[in-house]
DRENTORKOL-3810 file (N, C-alpha, C; in nm, 4 decimals):
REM DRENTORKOL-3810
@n.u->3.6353; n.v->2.2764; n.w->-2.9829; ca.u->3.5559; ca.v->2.3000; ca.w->-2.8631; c.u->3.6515; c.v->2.3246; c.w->-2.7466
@n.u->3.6123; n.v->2.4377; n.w->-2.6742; ca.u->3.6854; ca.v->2.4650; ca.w->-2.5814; c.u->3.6748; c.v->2.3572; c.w->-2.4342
@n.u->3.7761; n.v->2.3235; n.w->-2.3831; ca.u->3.8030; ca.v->2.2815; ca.w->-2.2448; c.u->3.6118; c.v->2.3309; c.w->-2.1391
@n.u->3.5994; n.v->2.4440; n.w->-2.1339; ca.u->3.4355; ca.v->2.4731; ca.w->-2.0768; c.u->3.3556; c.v->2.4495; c.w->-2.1406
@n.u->3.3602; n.v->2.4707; n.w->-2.2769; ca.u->3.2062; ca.v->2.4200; ca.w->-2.2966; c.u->3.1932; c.v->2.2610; c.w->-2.3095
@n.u->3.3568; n.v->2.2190; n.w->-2.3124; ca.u->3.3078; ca.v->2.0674; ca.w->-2.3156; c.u->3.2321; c.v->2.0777; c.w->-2.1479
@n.u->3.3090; n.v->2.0577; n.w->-2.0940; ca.u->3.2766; ca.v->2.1095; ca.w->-1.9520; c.u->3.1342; c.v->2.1424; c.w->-1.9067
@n.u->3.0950; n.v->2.2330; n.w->-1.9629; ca.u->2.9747; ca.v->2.2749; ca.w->-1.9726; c.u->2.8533; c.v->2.1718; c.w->-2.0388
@n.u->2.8603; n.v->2.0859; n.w->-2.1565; ca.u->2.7906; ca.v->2.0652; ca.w->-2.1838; c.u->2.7944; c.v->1.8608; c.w->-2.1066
@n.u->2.9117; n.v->1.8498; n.w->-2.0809; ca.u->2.8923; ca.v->1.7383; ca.w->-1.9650; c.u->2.8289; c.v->1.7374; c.w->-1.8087
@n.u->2.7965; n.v->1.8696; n.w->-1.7669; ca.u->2.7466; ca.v->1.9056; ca.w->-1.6620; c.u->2.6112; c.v->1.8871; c.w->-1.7030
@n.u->2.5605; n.v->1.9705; n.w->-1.8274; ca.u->2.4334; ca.v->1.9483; ca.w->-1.8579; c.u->2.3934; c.v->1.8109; c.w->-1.9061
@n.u->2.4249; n.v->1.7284; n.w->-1.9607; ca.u->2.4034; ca.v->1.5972; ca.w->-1.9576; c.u->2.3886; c.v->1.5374; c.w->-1.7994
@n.u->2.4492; n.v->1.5259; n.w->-1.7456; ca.u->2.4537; ca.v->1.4764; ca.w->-1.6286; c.u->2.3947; c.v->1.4975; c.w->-1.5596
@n.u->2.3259; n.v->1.6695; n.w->-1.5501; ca.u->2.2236; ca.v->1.6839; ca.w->-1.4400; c.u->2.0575; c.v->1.6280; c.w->-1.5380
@n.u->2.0372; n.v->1.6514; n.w->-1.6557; ca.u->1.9335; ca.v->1.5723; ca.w->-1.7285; c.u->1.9554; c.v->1.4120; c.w->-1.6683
@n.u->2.0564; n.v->1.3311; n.w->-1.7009; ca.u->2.0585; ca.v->1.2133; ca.w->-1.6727; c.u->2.0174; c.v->1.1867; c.w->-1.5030
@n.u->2.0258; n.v->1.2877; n.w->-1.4075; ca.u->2.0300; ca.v->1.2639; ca.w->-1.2215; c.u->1.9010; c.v->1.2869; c.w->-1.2417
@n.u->1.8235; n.v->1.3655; n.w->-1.3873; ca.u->1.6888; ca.v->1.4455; ca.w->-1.2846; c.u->1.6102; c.v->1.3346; c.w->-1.3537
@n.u->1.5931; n.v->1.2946; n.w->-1.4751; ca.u->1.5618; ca.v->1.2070; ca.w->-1.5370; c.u->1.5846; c.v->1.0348; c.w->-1.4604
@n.u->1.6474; n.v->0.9818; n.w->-1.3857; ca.u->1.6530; ca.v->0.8932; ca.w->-1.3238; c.u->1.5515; c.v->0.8867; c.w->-1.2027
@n.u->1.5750; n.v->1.0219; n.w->-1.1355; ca.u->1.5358; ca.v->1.0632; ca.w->-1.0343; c.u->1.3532; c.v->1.0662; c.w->-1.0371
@n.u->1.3231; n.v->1.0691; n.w->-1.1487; ca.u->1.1843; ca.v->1.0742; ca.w->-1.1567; c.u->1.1214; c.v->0.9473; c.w->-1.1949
@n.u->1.2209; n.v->0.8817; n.w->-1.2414; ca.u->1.2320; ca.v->0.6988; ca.w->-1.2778; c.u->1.2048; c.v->0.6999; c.w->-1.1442
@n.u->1.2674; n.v->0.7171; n.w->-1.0525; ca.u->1.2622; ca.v->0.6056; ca.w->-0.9384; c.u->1.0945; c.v->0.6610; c.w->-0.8892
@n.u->1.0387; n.v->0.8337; n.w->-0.8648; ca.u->0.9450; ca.v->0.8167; ca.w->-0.7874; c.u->0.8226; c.v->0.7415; c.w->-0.9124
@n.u->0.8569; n.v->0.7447; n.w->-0.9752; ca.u->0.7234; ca.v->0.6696; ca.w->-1.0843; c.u->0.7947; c.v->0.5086; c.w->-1.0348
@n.u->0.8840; n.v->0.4716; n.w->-1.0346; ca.u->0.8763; ca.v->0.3282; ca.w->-0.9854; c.u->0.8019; c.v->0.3283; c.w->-0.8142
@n.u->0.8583; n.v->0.4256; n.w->-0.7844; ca.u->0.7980; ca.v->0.3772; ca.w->-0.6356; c.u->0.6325; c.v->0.4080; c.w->-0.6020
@n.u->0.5613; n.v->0.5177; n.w->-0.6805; ca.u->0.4655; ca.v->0.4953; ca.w->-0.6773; c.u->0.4176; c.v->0.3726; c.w->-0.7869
@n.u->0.4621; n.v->0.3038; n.w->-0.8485; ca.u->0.4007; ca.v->0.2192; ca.w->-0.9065; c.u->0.4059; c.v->0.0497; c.w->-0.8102
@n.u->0.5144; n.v->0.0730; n.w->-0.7080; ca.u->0.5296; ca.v->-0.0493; ca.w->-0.6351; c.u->0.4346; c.v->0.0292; c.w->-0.4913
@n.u->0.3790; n.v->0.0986; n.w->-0.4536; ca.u->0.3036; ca.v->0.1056; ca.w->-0.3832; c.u->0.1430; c.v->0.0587; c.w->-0.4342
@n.u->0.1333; n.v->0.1206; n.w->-0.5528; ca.u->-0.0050; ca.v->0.0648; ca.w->-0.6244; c.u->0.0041; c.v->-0.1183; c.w->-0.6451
@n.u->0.0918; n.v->-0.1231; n.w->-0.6565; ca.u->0.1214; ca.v->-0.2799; ca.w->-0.6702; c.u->0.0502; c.v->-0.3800; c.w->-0.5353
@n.u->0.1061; n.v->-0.3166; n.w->-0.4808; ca.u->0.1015; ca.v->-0.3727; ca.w->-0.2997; c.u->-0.0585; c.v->-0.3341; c.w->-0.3207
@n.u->-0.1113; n.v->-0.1942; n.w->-0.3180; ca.u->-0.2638; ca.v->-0.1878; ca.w->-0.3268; c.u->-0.3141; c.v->-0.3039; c.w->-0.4398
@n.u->-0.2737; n.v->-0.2877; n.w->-0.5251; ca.u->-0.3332; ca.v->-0.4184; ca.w->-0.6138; c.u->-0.3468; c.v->-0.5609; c.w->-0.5462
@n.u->-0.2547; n.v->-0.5628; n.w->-0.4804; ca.u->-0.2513; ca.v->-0.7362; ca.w->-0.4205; c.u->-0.3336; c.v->-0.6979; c.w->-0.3193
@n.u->-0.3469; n.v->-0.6343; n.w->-0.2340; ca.u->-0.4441; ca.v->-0.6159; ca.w->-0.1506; c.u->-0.6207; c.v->-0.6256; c.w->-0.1333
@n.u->-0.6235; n.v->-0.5617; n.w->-0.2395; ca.u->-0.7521; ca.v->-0.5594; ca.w->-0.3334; c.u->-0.9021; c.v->-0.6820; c.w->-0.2953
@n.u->-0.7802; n.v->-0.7788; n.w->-0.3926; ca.u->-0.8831; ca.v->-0.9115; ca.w->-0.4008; c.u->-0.8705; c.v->-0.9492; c.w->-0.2262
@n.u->-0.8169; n.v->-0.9250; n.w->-0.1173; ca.u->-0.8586; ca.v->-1.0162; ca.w->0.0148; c.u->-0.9291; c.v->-0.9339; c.w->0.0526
@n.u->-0.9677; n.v->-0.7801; n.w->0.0081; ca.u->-1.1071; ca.v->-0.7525; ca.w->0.0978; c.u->-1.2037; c.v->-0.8162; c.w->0.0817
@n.u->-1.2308; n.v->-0.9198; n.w->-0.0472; ca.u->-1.3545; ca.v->-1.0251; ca.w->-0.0466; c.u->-1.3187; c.v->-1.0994; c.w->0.0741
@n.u->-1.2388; n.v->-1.1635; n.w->0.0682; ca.u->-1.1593; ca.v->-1.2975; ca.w->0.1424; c.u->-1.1810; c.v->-1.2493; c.w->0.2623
@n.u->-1.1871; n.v->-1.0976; n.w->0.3498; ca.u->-1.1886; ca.v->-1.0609; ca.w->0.4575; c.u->-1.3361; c.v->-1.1262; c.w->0.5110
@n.u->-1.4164; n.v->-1.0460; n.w->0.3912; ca.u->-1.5506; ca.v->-1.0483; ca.w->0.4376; c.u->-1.6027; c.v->-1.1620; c.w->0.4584
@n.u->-1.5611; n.v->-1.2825; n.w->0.3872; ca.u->-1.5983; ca.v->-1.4592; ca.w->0.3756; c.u->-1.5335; c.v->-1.4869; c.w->0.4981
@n.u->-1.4510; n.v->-1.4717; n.w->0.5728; ca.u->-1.3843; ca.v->-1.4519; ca.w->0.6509; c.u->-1.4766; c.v->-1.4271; c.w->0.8124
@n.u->-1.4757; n.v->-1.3015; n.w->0.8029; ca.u->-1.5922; ca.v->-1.2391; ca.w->0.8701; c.u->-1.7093; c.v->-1.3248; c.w->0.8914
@n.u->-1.7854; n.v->-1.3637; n.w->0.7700; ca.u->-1.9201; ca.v->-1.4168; ca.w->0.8161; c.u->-1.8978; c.v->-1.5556; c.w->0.8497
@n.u->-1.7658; n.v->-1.6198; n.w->0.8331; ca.u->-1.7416; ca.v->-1.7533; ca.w->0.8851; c.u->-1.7513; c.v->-1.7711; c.w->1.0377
@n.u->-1.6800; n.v->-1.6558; n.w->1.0604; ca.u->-1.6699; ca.v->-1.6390; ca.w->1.2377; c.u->-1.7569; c.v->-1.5832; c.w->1.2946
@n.u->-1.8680; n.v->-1.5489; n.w->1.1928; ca.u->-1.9727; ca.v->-1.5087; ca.w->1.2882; c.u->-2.0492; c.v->-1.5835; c.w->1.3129
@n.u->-2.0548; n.v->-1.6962; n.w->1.2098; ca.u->-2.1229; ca.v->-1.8262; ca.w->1.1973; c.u->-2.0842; c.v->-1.8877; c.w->1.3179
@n.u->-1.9477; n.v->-1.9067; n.w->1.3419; ca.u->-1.9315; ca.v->-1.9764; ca.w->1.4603; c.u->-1.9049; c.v->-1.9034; c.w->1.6147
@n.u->-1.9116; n.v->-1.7856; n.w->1.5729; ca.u->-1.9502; ca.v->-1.7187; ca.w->1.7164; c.u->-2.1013; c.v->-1.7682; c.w->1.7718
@n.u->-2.1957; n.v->-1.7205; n.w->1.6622; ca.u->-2.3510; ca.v->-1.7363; ca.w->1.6983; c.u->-2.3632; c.v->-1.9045; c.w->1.7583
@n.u->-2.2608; n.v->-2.0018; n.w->1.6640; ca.u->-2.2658; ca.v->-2.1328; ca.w->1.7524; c.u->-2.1791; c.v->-2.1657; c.w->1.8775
@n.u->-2.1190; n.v->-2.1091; n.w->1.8973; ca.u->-2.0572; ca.v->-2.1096; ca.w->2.0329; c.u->-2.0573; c.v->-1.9769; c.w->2.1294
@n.u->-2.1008; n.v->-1.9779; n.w->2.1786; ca.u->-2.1179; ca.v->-1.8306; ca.w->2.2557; c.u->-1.9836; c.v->-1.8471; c.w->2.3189
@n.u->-1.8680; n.v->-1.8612; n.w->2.3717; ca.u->-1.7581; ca.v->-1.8419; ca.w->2.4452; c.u->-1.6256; c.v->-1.7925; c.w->2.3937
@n.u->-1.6486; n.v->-1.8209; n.w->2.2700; ca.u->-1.5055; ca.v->-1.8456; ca.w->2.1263; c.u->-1.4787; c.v->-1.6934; c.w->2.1658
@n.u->-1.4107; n.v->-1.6557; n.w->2.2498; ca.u->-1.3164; ca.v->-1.5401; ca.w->2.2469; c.u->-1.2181; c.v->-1.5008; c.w->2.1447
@n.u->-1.1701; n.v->-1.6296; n.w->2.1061; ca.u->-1.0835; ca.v->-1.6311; ca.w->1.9757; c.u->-1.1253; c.v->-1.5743; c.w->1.8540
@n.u->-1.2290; n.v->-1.6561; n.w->1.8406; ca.u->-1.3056; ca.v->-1.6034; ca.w->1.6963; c.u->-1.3439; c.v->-1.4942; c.w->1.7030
@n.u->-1.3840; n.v->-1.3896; n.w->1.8209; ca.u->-1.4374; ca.v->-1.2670; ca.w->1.8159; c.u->-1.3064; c.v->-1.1881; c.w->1.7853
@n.u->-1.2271; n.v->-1.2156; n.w->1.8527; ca.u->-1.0911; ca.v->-1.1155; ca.w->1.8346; c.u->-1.0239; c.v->-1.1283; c.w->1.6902
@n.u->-1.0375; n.v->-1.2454; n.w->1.6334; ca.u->-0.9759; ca.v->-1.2855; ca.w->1.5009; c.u->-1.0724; c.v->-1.2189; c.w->1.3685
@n.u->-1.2492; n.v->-1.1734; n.w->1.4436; ca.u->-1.3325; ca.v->-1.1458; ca.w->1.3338; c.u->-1.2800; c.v->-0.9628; c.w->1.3613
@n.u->-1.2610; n.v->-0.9140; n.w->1.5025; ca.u->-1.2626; ca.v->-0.7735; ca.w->1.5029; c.u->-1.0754; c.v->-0.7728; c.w->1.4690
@n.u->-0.9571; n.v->-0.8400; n.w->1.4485; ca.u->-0.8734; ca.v->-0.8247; ca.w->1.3392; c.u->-0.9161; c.v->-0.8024; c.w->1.2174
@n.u->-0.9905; n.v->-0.8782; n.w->1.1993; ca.u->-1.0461; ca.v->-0.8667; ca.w->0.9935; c.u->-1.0890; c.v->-0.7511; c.w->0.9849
@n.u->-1.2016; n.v->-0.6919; n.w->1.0672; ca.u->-1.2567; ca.v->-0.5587; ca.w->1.0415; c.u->-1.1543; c.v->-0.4494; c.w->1.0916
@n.u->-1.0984; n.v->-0.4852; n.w->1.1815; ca.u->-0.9913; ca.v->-0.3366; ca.w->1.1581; c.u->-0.8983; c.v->-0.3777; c.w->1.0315
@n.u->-0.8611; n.v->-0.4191; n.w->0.9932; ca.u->-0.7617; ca.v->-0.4391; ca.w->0.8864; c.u->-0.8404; c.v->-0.4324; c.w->0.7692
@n.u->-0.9895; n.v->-0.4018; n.w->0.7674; ca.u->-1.0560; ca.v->-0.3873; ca.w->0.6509; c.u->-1.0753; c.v->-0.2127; c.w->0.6317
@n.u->-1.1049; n.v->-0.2068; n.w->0.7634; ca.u->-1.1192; ca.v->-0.0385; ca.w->0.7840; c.u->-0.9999; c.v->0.0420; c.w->0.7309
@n.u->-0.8956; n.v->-0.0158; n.w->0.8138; ca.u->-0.7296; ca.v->0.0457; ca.w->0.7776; c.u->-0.7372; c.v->0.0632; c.w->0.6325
@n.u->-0.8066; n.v->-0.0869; n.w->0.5343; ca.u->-0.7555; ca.v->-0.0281; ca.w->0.4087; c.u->-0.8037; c.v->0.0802; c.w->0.3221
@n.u->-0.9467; n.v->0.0730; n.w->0.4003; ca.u->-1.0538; ca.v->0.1477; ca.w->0.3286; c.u->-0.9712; c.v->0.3484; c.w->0.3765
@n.u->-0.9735; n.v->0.3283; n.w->0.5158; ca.u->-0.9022; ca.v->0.4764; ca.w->0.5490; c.u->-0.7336; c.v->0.5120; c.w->0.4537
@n.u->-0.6759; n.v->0.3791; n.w->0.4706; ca.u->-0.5148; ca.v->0.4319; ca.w->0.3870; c.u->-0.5975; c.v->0.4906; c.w->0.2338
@n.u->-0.6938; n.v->0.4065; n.w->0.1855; ca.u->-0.6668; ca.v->0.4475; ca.w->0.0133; c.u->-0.7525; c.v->0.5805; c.w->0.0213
@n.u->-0.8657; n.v->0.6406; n.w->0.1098; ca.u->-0.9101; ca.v->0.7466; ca.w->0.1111; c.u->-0.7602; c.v->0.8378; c.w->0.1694
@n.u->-0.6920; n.v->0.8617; n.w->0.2354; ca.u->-0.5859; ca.v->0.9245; ca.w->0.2825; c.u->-0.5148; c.v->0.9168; c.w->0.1343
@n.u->-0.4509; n.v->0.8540; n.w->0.0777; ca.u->-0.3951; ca.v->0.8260; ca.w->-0.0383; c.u->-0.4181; c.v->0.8932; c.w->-0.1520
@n.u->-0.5817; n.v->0.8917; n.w->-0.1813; ca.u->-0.6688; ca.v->0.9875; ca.w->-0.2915; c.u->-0.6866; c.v->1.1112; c.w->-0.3049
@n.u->-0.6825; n.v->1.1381; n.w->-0.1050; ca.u->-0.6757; ca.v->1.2778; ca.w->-0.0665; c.u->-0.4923; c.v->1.3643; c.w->-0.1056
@n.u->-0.4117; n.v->1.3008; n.w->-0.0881; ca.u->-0.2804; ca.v->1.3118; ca.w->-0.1422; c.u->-0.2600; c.v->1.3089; c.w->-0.2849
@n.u->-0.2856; n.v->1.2370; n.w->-0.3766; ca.u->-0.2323; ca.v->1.2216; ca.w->-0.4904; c.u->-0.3276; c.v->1.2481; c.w->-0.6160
@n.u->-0.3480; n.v->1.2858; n.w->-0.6584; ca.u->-0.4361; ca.v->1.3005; ca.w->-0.8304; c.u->-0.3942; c.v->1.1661; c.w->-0.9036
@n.u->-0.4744; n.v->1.1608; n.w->-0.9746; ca.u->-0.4795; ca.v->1.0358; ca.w->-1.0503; c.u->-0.3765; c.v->1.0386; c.w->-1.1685
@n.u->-0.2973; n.v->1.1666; n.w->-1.2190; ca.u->-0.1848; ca.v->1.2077; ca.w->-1.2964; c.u->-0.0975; c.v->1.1615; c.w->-1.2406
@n.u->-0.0675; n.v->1.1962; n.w->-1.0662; ca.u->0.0594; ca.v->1.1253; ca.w->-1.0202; c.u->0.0468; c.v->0.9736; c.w->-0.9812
@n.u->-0.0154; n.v->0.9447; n.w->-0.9655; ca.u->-0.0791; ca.v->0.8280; ca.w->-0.9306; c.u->-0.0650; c.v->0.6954; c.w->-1.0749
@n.u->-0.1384; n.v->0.7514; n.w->-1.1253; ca.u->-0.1192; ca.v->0.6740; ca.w->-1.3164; c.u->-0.0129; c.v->0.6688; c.w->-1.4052
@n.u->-0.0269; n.v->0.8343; n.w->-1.3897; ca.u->0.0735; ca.v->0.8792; ca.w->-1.5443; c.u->0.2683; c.v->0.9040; c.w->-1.4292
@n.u->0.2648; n.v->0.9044; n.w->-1.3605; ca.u->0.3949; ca.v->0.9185; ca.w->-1.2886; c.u->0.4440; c.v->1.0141; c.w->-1.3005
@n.u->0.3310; n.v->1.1399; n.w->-1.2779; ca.u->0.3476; ca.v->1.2823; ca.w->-1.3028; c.u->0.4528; c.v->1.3441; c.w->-1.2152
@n.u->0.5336; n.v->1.3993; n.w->-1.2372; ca.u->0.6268; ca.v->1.4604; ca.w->-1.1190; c.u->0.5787; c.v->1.4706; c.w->-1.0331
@n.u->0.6464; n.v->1.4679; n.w->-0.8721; ca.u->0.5662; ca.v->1.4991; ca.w->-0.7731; c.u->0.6526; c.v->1.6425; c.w->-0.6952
@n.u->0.6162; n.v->1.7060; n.w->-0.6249; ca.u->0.6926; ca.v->1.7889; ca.w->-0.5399; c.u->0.8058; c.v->1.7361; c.w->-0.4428
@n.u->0.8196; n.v->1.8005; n.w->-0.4004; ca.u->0.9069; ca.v->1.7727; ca.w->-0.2612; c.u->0.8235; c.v->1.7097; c.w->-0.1294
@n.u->0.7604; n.v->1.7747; n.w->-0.1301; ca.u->0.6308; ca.v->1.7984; ca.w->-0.0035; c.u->0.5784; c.v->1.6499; c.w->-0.0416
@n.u->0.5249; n.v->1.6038; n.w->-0.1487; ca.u->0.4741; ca.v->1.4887; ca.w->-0.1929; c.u->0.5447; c.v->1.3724; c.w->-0.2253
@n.u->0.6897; n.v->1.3893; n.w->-0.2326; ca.u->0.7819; ca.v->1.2995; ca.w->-0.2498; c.u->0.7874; c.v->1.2647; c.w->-0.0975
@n.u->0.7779; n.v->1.3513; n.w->0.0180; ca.u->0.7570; ca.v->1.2915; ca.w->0.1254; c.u->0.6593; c.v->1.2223; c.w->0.1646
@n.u->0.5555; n.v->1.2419; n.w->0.1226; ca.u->0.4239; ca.v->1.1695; ca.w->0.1716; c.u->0.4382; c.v->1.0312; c.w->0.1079
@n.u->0.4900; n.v->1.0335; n.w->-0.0344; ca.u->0.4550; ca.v->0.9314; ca.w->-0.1092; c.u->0.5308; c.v->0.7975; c.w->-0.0180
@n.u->0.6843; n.v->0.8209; n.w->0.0571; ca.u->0.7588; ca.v->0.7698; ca.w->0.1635; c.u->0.6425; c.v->0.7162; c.w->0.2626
@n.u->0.5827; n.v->0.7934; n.w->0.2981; ca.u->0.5162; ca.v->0.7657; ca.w->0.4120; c.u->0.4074; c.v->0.7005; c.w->0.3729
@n.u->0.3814; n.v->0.7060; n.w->0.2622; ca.u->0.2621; ca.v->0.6278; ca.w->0.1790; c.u->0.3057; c.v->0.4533; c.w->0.1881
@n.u->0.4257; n.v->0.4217; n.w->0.1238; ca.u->0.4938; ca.v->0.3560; ca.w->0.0891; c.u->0.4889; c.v->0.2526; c.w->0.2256
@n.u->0.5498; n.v->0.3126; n.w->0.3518; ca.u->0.5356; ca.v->0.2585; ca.w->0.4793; c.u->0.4416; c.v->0.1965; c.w->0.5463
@n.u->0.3236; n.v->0.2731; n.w->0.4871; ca.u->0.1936; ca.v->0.2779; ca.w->0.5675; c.u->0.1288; c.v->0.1731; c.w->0.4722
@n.u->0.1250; n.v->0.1157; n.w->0.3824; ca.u->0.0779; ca.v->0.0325; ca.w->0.2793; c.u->0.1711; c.v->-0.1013; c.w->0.3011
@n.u->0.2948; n.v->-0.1359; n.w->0.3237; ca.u->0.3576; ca.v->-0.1937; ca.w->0.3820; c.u->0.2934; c.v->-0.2834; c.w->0.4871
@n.u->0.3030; n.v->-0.2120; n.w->0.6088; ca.u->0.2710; ca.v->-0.1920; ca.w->0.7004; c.u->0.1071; c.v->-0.2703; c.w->0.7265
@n.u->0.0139; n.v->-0.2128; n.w->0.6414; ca.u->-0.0998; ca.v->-0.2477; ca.w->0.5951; c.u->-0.1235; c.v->-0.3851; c.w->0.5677
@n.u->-0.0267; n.v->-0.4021; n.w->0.4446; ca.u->-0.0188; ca.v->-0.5716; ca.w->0.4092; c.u->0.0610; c.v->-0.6607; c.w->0.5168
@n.u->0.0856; n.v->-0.5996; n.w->0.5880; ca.u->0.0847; ca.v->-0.7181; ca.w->0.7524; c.u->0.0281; c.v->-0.7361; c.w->0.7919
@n.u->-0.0874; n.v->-0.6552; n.w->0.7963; ca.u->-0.2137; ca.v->-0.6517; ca.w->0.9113; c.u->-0.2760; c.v->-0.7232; c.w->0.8016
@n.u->-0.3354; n.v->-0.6894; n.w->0.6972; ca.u->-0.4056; ca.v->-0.7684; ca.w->0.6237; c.u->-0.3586; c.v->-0.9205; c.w->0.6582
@n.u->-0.2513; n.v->-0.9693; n.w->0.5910; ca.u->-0.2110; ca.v->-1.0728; ca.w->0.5226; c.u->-0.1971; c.v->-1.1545; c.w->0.7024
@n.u->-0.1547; n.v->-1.1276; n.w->0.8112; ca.u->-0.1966; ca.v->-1.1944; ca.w->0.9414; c.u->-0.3374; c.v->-1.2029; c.w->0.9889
@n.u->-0.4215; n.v->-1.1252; n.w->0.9726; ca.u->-0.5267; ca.v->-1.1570; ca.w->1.0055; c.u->-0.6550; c.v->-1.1841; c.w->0.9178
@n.u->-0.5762; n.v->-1.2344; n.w->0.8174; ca.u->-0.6480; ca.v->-1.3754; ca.w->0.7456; c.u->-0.5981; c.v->-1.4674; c.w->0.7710
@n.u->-0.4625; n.v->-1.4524; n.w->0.7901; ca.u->-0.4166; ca.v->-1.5986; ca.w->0.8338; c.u->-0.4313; c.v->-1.6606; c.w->0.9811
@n.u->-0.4701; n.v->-1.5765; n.w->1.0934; ca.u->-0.4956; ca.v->-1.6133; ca.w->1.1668; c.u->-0.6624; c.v->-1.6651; c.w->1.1769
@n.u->-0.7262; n.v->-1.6198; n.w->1.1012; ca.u->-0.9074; ca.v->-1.6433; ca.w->1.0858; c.u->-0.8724; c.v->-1.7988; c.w->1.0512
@n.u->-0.7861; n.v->-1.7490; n.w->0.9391; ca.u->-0.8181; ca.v->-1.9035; ca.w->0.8747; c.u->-0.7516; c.v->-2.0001; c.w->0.9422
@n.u->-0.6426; n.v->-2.0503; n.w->0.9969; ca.u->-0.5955; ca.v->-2.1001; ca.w->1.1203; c.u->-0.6717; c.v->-2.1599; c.w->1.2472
@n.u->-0.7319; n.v->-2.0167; n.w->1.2857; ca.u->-0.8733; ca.v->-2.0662; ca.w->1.3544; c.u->-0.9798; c.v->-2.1292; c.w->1.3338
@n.u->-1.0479; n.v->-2.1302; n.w->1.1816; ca.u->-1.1644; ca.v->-2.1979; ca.w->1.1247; c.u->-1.1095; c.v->-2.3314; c.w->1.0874
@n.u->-0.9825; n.v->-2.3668; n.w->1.0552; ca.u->-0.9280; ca.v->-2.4853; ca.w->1.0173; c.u->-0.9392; c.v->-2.5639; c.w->1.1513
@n.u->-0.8993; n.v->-2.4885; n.w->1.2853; ca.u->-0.8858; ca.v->-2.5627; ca.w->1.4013; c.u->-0.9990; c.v->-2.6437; c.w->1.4534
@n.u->-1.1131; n.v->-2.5543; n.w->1.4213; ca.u->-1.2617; ca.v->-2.6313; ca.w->1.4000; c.u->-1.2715; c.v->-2.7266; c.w->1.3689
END
């Protein structure tokens, strides 16, 4: 074997091995964004128990400024999730989404911004349950 085609055929290994990794990672990273949606999931119940707790004690205290602001946290952070996963659905097919179908370029960016925004999401979630519940404990 000549000096190039060894040459040659170590180039081609190597770019299989970069592109092949490379698609490892966006199937890992859309699979750790679905993840984060997964954990998310079960507190939209928890939102809503949440919700009617403080409304319970709004209707008994007419002044609780607290509780109103802590019940309209829950509902925007319920809305947010409901708008991210429609934004999300509108982006991705259920091939890239599931099967860790290649994505484009164009979509390798979004999926970034996906990634952020879901992030991002589980703060708002995960504080304003904890602040509801904080508040109903203070009761």
């Amino acid at each position: 074997m000549t000096k190039k085609n060894l040459i040659l055929i170590l180039s081609i290994l190597i770019s299989v091995t970069y592109s092949c990794k490379e698609k490892n990672n966006e199937g890992s990273q859309m699979k750790e964004v679905m993840a984060i949606h997964d954990e998310l999931m079960p507190k939209m119940g928890t939102i809503g128990k949440l919700i009617s707790q403080l409304d319970e004690e709004i209707t008994n205290d007419e002044s609780s400024n607290d509780h109103a602001a802590a019940r309209e946290d829950l509902k925007a952070a319920h809305k947010a999730m409901m708008d991210w996963m429609k934004g999300f659905g509108n982006r991705f097919d259920g091939d890239e989404i599931l099967k860790a179908k290649a994505l484009t370029d164009e979509k390798q960016k979004w999926l970034d911004e996906e990634e952020t925004k879901v992030k991002a999401l589980r703060d708002q979630i995960n504080s304003s349950i904890k602040k509801a519940e904080d508040l109903l404990k203070s009761n």
